[in-house]
VOVEX-699012 format. One record per residue (C-alpha): residue number from 1; chain; x negated, y negated, z. Coordinates in steps of 0.02 Angstrom, whole numbers, plus 32768, in hexadecimal, padded with zeros to 4 digits. Example, Ala and Ser with C-alpha at 12.3 -4.5 7.8 and 13.67 -1.06 7.14 Angstrom:
% residues 2
+-----+-----+------+------+------+
: seq : mol :    x :    y :    z :
+-----+-----+------+------+------+
:   1 :   A : 7D99 : 80E1 : 8186 :
:   2 :   A : 7D54 : 8035 : 8165 :
+-----+-----+------+------+------+
***
This chain:
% residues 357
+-----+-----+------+------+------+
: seq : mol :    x :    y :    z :
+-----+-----+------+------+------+
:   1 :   A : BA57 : 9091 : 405C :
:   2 :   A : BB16 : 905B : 403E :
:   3 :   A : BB74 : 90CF : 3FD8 :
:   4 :   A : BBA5 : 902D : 3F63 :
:   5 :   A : BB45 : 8F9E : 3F54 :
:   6 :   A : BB74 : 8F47 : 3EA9 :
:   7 :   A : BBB6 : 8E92 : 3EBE :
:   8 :   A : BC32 : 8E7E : 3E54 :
:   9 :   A : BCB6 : 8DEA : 3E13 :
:  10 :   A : BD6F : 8DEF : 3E32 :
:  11 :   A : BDD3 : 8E4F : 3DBD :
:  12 :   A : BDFE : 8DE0 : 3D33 :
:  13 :   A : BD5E : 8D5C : 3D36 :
:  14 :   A : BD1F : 8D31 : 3C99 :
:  15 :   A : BC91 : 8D81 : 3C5E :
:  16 :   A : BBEA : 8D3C : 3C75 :
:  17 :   A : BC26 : 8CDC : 3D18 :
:  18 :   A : BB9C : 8CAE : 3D8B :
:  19 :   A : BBCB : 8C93 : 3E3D :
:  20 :   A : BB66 : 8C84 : 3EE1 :
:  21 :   A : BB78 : 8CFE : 3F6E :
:  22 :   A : BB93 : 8CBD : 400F :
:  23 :   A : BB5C : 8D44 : 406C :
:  24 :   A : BA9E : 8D3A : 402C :
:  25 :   A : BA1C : 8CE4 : 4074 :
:  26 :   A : BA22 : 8C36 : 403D :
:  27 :   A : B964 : 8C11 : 402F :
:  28 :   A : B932 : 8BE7 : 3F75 :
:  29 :   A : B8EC : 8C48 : 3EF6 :
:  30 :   A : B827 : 8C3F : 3ECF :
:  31 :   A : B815 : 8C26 : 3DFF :
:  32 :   A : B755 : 8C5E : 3DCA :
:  33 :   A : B702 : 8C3C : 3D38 :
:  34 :   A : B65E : 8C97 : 3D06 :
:  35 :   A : B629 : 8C64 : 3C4E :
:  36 :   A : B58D : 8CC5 : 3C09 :
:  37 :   A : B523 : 8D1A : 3BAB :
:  38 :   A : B478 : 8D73 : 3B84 :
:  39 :   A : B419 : 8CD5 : 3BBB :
:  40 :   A : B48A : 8C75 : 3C33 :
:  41 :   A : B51B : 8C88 : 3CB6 :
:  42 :   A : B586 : 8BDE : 3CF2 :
:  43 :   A : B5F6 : 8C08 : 3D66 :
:  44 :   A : B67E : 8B87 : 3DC3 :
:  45 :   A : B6F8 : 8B88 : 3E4B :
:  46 :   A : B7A4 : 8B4C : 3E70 :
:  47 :   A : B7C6 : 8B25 : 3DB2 :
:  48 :   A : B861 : 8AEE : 3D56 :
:  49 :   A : B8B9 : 8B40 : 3CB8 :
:  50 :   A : B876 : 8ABA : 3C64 :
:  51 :   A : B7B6 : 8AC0 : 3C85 :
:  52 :   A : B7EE : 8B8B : 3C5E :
:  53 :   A : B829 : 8B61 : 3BB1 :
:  54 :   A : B78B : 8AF6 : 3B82 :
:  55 :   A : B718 : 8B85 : 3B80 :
:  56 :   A : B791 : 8BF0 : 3B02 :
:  57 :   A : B73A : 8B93 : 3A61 :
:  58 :   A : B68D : 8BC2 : 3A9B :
:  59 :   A : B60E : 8C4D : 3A77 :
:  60 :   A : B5EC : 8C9C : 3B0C :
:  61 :   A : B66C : 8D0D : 3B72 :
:  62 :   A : B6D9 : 8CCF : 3BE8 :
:  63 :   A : B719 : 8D23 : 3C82 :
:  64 :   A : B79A : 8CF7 : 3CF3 :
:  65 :   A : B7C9 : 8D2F : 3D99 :
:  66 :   A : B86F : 8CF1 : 3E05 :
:  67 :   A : B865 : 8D36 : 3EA7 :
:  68 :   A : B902 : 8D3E : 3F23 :
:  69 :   A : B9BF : 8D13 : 3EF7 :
:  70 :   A : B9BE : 8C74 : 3E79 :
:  71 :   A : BA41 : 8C01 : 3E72 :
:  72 :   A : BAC9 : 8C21 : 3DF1 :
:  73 :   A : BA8F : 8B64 : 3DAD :
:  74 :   A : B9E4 : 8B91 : 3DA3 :
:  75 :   A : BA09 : 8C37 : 3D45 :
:  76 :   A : BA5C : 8BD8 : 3CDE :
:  77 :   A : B9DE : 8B6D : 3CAB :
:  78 :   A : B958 : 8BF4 : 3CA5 :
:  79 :   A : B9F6 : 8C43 : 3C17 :
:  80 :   A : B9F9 : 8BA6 : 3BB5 :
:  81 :   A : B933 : 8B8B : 3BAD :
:  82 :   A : B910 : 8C53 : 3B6B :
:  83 :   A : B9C9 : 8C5A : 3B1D :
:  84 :   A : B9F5 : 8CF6 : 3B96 :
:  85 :   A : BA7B : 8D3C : 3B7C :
:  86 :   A : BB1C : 8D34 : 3BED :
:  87 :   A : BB4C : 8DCA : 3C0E :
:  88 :   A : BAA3 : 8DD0 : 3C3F :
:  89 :   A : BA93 : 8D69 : 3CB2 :
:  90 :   A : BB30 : 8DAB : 3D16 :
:  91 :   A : BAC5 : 8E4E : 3D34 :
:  92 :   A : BA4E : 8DE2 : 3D7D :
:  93 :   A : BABA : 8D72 : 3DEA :
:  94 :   A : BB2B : 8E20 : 3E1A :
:  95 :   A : BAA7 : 8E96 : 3E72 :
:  96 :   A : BAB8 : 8F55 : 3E79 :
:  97 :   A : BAC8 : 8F78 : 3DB3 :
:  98 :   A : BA98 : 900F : 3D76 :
:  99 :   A : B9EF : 9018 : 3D22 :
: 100 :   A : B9F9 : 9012 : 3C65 :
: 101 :   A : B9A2 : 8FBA : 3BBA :
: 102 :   A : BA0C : 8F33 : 3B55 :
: 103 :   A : B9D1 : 8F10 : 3AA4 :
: 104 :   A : B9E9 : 8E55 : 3A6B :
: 105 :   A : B9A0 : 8E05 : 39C3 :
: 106 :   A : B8FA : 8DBE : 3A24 :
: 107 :   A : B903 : 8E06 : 3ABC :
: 108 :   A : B90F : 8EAE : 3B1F :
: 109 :   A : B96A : 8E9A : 3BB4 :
: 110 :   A : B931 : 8F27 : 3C50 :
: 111 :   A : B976 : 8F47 : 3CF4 :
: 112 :   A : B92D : 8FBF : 3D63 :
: 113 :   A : B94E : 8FED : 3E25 :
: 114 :   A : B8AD : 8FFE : 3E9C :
: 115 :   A : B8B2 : 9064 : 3F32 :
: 116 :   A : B865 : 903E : 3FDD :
: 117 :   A : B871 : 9063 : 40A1 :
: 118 :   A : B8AD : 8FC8 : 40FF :
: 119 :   A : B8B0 : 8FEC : 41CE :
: 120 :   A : B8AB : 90C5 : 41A1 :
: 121 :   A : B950 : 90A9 : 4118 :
: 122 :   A : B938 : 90AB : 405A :
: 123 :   A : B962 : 9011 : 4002 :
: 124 :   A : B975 : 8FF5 : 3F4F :
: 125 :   A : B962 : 8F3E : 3F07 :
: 126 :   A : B97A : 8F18 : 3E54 :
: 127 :   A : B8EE : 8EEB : 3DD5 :
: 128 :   A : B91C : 8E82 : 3D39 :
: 129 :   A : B8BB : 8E77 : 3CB0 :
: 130 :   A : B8B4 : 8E08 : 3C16 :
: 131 :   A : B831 : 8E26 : 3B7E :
: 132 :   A : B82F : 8DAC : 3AFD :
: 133 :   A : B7A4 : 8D9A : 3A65 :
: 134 :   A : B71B : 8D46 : 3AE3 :
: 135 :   A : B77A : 8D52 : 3B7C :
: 136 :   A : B7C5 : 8DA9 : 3C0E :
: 137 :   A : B842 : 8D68 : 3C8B :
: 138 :   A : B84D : 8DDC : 3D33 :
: 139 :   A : B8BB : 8DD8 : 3DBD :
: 140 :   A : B8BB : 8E25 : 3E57 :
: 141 :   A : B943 : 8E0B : 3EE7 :
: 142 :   A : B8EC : 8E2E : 3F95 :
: 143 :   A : B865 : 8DA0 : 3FF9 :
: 144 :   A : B7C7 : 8E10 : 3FC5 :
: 145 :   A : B77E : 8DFA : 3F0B :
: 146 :   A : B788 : 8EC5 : 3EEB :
: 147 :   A : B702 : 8E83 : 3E4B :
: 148 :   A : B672 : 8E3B : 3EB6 :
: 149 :   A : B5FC : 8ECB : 3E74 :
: 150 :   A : B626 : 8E99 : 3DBD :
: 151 :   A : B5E8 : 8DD8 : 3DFE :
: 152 :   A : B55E : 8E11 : 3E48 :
: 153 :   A : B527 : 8E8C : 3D9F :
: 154 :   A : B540 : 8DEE : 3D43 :
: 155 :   A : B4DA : 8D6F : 3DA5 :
: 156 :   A : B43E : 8DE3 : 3DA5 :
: 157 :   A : B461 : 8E25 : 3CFF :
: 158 :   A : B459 : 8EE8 : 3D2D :
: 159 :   A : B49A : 8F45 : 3CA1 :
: 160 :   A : B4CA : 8F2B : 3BFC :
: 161 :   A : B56D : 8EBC : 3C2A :
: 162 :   A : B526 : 8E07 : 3C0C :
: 163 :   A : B4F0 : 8E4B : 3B4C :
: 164 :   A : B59A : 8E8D : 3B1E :
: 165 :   A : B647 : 8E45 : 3AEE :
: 166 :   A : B6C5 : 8E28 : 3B61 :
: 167 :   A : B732 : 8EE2 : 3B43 :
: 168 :   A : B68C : 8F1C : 3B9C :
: 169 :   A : B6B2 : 8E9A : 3C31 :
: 170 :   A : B76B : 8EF5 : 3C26 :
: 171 :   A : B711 : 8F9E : 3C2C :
: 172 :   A : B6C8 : 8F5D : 3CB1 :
: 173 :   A : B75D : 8F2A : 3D19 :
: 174 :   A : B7B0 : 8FC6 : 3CE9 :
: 175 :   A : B72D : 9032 : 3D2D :
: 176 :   A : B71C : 8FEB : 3DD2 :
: 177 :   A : B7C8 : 8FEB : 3DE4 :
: 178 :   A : B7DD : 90B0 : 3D9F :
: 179 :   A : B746 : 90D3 : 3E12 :
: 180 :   A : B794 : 9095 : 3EB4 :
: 181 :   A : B7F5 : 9125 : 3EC6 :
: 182 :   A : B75B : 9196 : 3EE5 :
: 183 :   A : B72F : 9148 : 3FA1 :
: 184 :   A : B7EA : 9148 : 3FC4 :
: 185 :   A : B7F8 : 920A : 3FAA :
: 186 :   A : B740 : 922C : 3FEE :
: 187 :   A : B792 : 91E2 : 409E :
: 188 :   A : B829 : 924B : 4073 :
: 189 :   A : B7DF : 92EB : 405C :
: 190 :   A : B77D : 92CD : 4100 :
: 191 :   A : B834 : 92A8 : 4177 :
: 192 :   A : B867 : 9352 : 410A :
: 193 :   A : B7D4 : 93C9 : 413A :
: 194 :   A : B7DE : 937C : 41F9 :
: 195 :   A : B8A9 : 93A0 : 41F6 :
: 196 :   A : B882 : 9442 : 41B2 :
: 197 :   A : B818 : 9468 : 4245 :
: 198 :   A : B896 : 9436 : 42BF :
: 199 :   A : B90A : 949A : 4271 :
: 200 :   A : B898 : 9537 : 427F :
: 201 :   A : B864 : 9513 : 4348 :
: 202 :   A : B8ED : 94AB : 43A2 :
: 203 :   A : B996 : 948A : 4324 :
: 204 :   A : BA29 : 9419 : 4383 :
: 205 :   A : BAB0 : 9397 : 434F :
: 206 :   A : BA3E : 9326 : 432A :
: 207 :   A : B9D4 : 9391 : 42B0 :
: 208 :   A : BA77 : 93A5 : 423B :
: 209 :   A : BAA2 : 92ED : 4242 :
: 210 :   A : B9E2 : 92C7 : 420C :
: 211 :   A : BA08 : 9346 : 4180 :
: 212 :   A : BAB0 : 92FB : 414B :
: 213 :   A : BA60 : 9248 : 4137 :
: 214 :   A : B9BC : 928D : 40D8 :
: 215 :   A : BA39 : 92E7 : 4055 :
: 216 :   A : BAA5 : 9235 : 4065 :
: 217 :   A : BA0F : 91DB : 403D :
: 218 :   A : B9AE : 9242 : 3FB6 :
: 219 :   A : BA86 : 923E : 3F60 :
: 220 :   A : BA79 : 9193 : 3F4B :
: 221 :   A : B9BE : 9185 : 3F15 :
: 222 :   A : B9ED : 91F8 : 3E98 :
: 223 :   A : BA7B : 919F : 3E57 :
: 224 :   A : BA11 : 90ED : 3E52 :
: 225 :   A : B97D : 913D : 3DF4 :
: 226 :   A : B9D2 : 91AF : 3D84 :
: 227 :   A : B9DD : 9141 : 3CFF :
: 228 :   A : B94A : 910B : 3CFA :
: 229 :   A : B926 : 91A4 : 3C76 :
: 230 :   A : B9A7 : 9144 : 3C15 :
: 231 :   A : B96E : 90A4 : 3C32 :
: 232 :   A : B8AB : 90ED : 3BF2 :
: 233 :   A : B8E1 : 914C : 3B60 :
: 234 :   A : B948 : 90B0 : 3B1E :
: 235 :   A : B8B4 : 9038 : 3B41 :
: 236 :   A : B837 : 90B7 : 3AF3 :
: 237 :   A : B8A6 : 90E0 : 3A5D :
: 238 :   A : B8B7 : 9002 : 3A46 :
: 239 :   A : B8A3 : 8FD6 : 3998 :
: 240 :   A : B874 : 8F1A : 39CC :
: 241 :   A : B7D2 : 8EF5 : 3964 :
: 242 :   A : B780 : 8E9A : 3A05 :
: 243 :   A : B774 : 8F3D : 3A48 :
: 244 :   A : B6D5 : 8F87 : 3A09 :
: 245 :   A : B6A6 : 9042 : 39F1 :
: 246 :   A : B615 : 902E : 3A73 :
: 247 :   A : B6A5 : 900E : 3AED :
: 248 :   A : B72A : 907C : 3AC4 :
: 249 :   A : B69D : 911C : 3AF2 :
: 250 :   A : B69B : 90BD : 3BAA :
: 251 :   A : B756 : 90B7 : 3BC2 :
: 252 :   A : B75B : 915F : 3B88 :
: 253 :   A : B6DA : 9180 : 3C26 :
: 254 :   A : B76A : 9126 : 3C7F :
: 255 :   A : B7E5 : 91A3 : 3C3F :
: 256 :   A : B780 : 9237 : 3C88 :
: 257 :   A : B764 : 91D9 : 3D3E :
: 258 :   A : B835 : 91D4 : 3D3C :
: 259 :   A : B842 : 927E : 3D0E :
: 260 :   A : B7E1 : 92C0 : 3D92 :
: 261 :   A : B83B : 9254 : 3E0D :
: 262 :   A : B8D4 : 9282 : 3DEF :
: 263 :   A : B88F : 9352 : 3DEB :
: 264 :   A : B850 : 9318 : 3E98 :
: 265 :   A : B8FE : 92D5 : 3ED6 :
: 266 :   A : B941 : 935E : 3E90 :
: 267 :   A : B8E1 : 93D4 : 3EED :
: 268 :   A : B8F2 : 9385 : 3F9C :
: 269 :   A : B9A9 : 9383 : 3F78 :
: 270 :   A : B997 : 9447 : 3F75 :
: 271 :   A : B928 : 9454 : 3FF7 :
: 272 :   A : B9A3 : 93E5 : 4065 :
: 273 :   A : BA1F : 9461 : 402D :
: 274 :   A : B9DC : 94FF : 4068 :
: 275 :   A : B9A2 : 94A1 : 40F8 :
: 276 :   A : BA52 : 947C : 4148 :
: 277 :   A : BA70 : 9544 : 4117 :
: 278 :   A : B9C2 : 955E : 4178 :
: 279 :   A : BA11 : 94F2 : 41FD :
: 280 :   A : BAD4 : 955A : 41FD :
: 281 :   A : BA79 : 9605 : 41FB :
: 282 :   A : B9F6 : 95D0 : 428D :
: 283 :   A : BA7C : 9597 : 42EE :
: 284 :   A : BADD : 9623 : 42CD :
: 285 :   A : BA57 : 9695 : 4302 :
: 286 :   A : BA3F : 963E : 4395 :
: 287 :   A : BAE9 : 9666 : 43D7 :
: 288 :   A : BAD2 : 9717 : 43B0 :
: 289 :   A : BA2C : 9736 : 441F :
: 290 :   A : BAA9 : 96CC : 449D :
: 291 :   A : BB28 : 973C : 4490 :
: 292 :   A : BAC7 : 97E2 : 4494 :
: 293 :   A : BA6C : 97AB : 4538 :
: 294 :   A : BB17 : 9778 : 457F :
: 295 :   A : BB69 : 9827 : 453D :
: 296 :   A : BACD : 988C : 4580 :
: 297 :   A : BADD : 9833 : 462E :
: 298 :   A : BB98 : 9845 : 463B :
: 299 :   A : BB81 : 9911 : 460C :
: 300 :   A : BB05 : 991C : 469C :
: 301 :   A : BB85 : 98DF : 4715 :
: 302 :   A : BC00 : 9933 : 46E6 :
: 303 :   A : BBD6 : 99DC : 471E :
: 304 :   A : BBB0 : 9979 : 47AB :
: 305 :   A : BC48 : 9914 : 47C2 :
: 306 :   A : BC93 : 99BE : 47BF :
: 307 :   A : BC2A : 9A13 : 4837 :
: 308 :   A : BC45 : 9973 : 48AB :
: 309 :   A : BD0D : 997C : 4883 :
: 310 :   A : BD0F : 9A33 : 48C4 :
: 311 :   A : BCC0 : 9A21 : 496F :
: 312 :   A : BD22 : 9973 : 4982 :
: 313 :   A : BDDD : 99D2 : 49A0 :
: 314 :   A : BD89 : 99FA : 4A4E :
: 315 :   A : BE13 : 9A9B : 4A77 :
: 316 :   A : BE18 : 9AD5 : 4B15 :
: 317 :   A : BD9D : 9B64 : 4B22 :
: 318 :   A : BE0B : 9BAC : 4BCC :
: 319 :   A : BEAE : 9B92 : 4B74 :
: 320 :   A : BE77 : 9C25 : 4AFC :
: 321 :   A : BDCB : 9C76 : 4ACB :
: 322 :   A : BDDD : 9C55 : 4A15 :
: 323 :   A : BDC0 : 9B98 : 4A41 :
: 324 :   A : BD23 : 9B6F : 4A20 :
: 325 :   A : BCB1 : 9BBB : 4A9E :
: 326 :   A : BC1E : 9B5F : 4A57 :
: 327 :   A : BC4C : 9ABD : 4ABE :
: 328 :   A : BC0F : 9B21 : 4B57 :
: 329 :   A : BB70 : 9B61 : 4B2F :
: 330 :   A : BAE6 : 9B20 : 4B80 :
: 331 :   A : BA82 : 9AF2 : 4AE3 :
: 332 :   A : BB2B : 9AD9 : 4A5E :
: 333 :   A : BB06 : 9A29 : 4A4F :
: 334 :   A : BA59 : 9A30 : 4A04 :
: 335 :   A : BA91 : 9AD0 : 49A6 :
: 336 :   A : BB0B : 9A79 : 493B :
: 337 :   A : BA8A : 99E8 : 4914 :
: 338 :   A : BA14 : 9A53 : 48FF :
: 339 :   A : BA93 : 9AAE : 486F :
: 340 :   A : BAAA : 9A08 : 4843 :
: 341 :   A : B9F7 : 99E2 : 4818 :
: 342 :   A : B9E6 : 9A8E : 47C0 :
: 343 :   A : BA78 : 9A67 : 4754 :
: 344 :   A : BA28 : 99C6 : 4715 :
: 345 :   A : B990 : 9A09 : 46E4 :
: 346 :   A : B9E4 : 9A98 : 468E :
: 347 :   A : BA4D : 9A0D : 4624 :
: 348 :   A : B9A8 : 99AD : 4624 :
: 349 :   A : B94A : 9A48 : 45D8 :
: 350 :   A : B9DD : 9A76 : 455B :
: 351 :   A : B9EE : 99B9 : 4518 :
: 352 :   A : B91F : 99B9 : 44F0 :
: 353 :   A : B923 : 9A68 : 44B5 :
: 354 :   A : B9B5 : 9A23 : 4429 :
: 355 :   A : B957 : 997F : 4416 :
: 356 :   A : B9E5 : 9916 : 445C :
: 357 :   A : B97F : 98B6 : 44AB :
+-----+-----+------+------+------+
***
């Protein structure tokens, strides 16, 4: 995950300015339309604003879907058919906005950001939402429709979705969306508890760079979901009248599925914490058990060093019988490593004794 990721306009651009990005994948967007209700479902593909616009004046709810980057033309159109608003529709054409409710006379304009892994990295693409009186316009950036299990709920008609209004299709969205961030930390916590294991057994350089990119990556997730308790409490708190009671007590669940993500973020981000100080001090006492073997084995040759030292001058015993008469015994040689051998295992005894080693 890239530390920014908004596209933006040049300083200066007038507002509401739709451009196209060259560097994005020029294959078109896929427009959906499901119509339904409690009896029926019609659903079409590759449909025009236009065809969109027709189904506004009818009874039944209306839901639909653009999936991948649309064309600033075709945005356009999609504007002009549901009278979107401009400003709008440049946090739709400029990804990476941060996730927040706009209030408009007949609509309620939501963005959101969903989390996923892509190739062992977190992503975040941005969800757009749209909830009219008897429809709901979605948008989601990426090649995968994140809202297949909302299809699929509708086609068989599990749940109450195909007998409610379309804020309960929003609620819908919403939830999925809120909800994808549950998997996402599941796999987190489970790259956490195996790094803190490594940590325990076998730390190295690579263990603290694995560390710095969790905390890089759980920084960023936090700062991409955060306001998503904003963006809840506004939505739950709308005063729009297509937003029934019924539905405002399921984006309130919602609200408690965000708060308990971000308590979990916020709790791996402490647990990351004292895991790099797990990481210093585990090190650190690494090099001390180094060190103390090294001291204790250079303070058993040092007496011996010493001993060695002595008999190395080599002074002519017939020059003067103060000079080392030792080098002409008959058994001085296996004397002194003998003395040798009892010094180490004195040192040896004193260094258990104190617990040194």
């Amino acid at each position: 995950m890239t530390y920014f990721t908004k596209r933006y306009h040049p300083p200066g651009t007038v507002p509401g300015t739709l451009t196209h990005d060259e560097l994005v994948d020029d294959r078109p967007a896929s427009i959906e339309l499901l119509d339904y209700n409690q009896d029926g479902l019609f659903e079409q593909q590759a449909v025009s604003a236009e065809v969109c616009k027709q189904y506004l004046s009818g009874p039944n709810t209306t839901w639909i879907h653009v999936q991948g980057r649309i064309a600033p033309e075709d945005l356009r159109q999609l504007g002009e058919a549901f009278n979107l608003p401009s400003l709008a529709l440049e946090d739709i054409a400029n990804l990476g906005q941060r996730p927040k409710t706009e209030t408009y006379d007949d609509q309620v304009f939501v963005i959101l950001s969903m989390p996923y892994f892509d190739n062992g990295s977190i992503r975040i693409e941005q969800i757009s939402l749209f909830l009219g009186e008897n429809y709901v316009l979605s948008f989601a950036e990426g090649n995968q429709n994140p809202f297949v299990p909302i299809h699929h709920r509708l086609k068989i008609r599990q749940g109450r979705i195909r007998g409610r209004n379309a804020d309960y299709l929003l609620y819908a969205l919403v939830d999925l969306v809120i909800d994808q961030g549950f998997p996402v930390l599941e796999r987190l916590g489970g790259l956490i508890e195996t790094l803190e294991d490594q940590v325990l057994d076998s730390p190295d350089r690579s263990t603290l760079t694995r560390i710095h990119l969790l905390k890089r990556e759980l920084l960023l997730l936090r700062r991409m979901l955060w306001p998503h308790l904003e963006t809840l409490t506004q939505l739950v708190r709308n005063e729009q009248d297509f937003i029934g009671e019924k539905t405002l007590l399921f984006l309130r669940d919602c609200y408690d599925h965000v708060v308990h993500i971000i308590e979990l973020i916020e709790t791996y981000r402490e647990t990351m914490s004292s895991m790099q100080d797990l990481y210093l001090s585990t090190i650190s006492n690494r090099l001390n058990d180094i060190m103390r073997v090294l001291t204790v084995i250079a303070t058993i040759f040092i007496p011996l060093t010493f001993i060695v030292g002595i008999y190395g001058m080599n002074f002519d015993y017939q020059a003067s019988p103060w000079n080392m008469p030792e080098l002409h015994w008959y058994y001085g040689y296996p004397a002194v490593i003998g003395f040798m051998c009892v010094t180490v295992a004195i040192l040896l005894f004193l260094f258990r004794r104190k617990r040194w080693i």
